[in-house]
C-alpha positions as CSV (number, residue, x, y, z in Angstrom):
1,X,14.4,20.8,-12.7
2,X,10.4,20.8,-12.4
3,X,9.2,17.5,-11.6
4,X,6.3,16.5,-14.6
5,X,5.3,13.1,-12.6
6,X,1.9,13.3,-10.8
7,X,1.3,11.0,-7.8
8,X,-2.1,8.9,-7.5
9,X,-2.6,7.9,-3.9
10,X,-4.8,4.8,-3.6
11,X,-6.6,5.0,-0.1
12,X,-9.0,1.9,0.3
13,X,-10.8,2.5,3.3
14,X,-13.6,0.0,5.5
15,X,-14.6,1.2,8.8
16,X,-11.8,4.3,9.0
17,X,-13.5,7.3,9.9
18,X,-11.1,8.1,13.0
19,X,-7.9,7.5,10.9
20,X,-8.6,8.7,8.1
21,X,-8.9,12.6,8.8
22,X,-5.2,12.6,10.1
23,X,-4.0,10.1,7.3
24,X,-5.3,12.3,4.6
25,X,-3.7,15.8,6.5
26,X,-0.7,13.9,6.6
27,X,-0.4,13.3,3.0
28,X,-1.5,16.3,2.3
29,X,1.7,18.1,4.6
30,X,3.9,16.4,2.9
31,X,3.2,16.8,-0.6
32,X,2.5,19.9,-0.3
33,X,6.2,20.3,1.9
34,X,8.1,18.5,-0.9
35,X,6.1,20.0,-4.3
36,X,5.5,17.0,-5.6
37,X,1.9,17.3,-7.7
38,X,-0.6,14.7,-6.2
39,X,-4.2,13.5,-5.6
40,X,-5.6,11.4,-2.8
41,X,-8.2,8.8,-4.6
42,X,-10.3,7.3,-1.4
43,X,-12.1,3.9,-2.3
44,X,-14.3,3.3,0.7
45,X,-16.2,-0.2,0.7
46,X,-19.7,0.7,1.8
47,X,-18.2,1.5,5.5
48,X,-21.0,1.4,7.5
49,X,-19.2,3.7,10.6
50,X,-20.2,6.9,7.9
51,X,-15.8,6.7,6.7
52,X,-18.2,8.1,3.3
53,X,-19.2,11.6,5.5
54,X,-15.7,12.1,6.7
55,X,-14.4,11.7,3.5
56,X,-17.1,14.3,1.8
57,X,-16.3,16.7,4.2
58,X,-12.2,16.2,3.7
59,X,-13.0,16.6,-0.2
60,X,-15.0,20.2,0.8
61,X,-11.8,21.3,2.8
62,X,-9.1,20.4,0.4
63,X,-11.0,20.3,-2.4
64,X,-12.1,17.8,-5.5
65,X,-8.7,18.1,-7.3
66,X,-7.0,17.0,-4.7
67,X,-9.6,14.5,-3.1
68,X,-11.2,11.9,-5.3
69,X,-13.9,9.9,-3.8
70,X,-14.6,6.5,-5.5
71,X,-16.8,4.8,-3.2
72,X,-18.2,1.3,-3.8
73,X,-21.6,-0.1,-2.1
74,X,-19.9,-3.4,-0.8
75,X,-16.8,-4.7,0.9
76,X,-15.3,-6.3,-2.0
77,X,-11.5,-6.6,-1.6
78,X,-8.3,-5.2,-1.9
79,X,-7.2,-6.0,-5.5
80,X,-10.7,-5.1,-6.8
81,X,-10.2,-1.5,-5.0
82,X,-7.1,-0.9,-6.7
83,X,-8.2,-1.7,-9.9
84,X,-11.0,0.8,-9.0
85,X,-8.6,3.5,-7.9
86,X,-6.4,3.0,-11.3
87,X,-9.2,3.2,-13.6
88,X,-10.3,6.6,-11.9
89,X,-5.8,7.9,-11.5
90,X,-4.6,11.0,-13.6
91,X,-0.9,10.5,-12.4
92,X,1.4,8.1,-14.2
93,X,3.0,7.5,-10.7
94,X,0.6,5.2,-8.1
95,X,1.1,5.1,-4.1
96,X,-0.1,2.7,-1.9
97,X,-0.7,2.4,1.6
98,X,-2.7,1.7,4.4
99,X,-5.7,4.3,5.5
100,X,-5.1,2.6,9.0
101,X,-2.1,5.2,10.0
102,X,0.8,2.0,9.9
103,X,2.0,3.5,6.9
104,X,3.5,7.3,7.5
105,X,3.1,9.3,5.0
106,X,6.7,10.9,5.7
107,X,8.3,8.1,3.9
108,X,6.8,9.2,0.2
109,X,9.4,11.7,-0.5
110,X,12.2,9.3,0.0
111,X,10.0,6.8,-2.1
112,X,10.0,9.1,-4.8
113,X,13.4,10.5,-4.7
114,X,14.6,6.6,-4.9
115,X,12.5,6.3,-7.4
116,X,14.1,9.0,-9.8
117,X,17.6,7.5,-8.9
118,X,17.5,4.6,-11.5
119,X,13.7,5.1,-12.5
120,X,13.2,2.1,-11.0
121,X,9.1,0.3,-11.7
122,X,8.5,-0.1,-8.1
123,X,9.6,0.8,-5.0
124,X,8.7,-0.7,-1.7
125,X,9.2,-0.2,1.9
126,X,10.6,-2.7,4.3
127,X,10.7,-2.9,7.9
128,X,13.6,-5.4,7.9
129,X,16.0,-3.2,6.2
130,X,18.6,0.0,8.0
131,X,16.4,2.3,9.8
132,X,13.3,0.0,9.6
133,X,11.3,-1.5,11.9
134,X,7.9,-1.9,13.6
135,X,6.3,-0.4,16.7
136,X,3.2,-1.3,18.5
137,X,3.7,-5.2,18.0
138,X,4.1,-7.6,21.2
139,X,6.9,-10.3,20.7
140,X,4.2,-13.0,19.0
141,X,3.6,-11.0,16.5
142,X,6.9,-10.1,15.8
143,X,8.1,-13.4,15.6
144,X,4.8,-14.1,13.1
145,X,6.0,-11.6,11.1
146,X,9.2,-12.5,10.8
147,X,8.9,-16.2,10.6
148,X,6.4,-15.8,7.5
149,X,9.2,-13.5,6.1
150,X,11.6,-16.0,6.5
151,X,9.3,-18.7,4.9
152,X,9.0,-16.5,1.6
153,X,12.5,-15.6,1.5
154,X,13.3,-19.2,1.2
155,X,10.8,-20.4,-1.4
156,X,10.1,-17.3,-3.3
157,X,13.6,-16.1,-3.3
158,X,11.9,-12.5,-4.1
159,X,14.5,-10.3,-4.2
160,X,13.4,-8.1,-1.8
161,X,13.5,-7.6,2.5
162,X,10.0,-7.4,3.3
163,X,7.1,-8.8,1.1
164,X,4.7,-8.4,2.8
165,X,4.2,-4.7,3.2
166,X,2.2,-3.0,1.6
167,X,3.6,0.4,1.7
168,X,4.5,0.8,-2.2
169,X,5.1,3.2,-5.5
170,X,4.5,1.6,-8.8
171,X,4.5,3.3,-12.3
172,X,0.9,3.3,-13.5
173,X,1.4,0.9,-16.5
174,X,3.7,-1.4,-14.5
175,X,0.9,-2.1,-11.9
176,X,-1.7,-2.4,-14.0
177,X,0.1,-5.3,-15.3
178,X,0.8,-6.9,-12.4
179,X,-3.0,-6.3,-11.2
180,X,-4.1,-7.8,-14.1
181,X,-1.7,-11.2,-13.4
182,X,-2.6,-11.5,-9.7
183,X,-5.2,-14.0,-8.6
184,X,-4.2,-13.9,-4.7
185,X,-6.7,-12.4,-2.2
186,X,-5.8,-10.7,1.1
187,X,-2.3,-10.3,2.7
188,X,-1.0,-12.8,-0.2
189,X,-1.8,-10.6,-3.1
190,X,0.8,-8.1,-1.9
191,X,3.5,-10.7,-2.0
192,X,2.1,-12.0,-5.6
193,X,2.3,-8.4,-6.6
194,X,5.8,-8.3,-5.7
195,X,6.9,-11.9,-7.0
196,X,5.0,-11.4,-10.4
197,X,7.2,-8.2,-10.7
198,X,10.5,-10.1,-10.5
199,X,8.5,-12.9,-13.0
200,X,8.5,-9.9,-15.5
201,X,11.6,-8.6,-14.8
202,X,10.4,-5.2,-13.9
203,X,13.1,-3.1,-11.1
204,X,12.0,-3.4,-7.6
205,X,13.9,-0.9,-5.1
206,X,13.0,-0.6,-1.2
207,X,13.2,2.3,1.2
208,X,13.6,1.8,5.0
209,X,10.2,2.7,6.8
210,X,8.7,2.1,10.3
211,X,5.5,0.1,10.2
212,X,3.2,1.4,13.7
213,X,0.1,-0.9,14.5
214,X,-3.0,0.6,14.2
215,X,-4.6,3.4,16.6
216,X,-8.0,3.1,16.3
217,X,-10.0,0.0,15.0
218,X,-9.2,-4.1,15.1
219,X,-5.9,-5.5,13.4
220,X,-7.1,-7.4,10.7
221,X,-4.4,-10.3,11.5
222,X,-5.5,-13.8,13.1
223,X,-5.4,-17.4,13.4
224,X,-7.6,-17.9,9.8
225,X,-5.4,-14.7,8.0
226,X,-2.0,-17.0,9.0
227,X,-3.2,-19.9,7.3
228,X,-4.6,-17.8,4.3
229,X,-1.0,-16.5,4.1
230,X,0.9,-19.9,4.4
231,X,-1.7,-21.3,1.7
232,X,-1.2,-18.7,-0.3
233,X,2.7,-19.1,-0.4
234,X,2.3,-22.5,-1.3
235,X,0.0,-21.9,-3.9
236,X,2.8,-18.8,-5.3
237,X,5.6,-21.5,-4.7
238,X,3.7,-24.2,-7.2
239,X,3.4,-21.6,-9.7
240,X,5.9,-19.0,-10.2
């Protein structure tokens, strides 16, 4: 049976010029490998390390069907670039994940495929679940990652393995919704995304993926980002 669904892939983007000509090939493989009918929708923040020129040129090789450039002039946040990427998405299906090559894109078919199994509203990938797992971390971080998992487990009760990942599939009108209901900022606005979803009683699935640090660039994750995330659980805890 012919599958109707088209796939909108959000890639925000700051400062990703190295990553993002093998992030974009990579999606582009294995779309093409599973027949799934897709477009790539990059939503670069006024990069100043010219992520804008590599992404021009990837849209002259695979060409403006597939590659949808929705640049912004400022760095302006997560959430906002999503909301961005929606308003400008033709599929009724939305991916997400990170332009930093931690997410592989290998994973989407068996996203999708869970997906069609109970048409579940979102699916997300965990690291903490079967074949999961992360590589390129040193024990501290690990254990960081972990421990904050822990923390939300216990006073979010989510539901799910792993909320903070950010490697996700959401129907179109289902994250619109939750966009709209989100006021969190940063790593905390993917676990709101995922607790609001629960709020609303919307099906949450997850697939086993591995999570790789990033090749090229700075990890975004330090001292200020841990206490952002441990206020922000607070803050979800108070109110949902």
């Amino acid at each position: 049976m012919a599958d109707k669904n088209k796939y909108s892939v959000l890639l925000p983007t700051y400062e990703e010029r190295n990553n993002l000509p093998l992030i974009v090939w990579l999606l582009v493989k294995y779309f093409s490998e599973s027949g799934y009918d897709y477009e790539i929708i990059i939503i670069d923040d006024g990069s100043p390390d010219g992520t804008l020129d590599v992404a021009k040129e990837l849209q002259r090789i695979y060409g403006d069907k597939k590659i949808i450039l929705r640049p912004r002039e400022k760095k302006l946040g997560l959430g906002t670039a999503y909301i961005h990427g929606i308003k400008n998405a033709t599929g009724n299906f939305i991916i997400i994940l990170d332009a930093d090559l931690s997410h592989h894109p290998k994973f989407i078919p068996e996203f999708i495929k869970k997906q069609a199994e109970k048409d579940y509203d979102v699916v997300t990938g965990t690291r903490y679940v079967g074949s999961g797992g992360v590589f390129g971390w040193d024990l501290k971080r690990k254990l960081i990652s972990r421990g904050a998992n822990l923390v939300t487990q216990i006073l979010l009760r989510p539901g799910v393995t792993d909320l903070t990942g950010s490697f996700r599939l959401y129907k179109k009108a289902v994250l619109e919704k939750l966009i709209q209901s989100c006021v969190s900022k940063g790593y905390v606005f993917q676990m709101e995304m995922i607790i609001r979803a629960r709020q609303y009683g919307f099906s949450v699935a997850e697939v086993p993926i591995t999570f790789v640090d990033r090749v090229y660039g700075e990890s975004k994750l330090g001292g200020n980002e841990i206490i952002g995330f441990l206020k922000g659980i607070l803050y979800l805890f108070a109110t949902t």
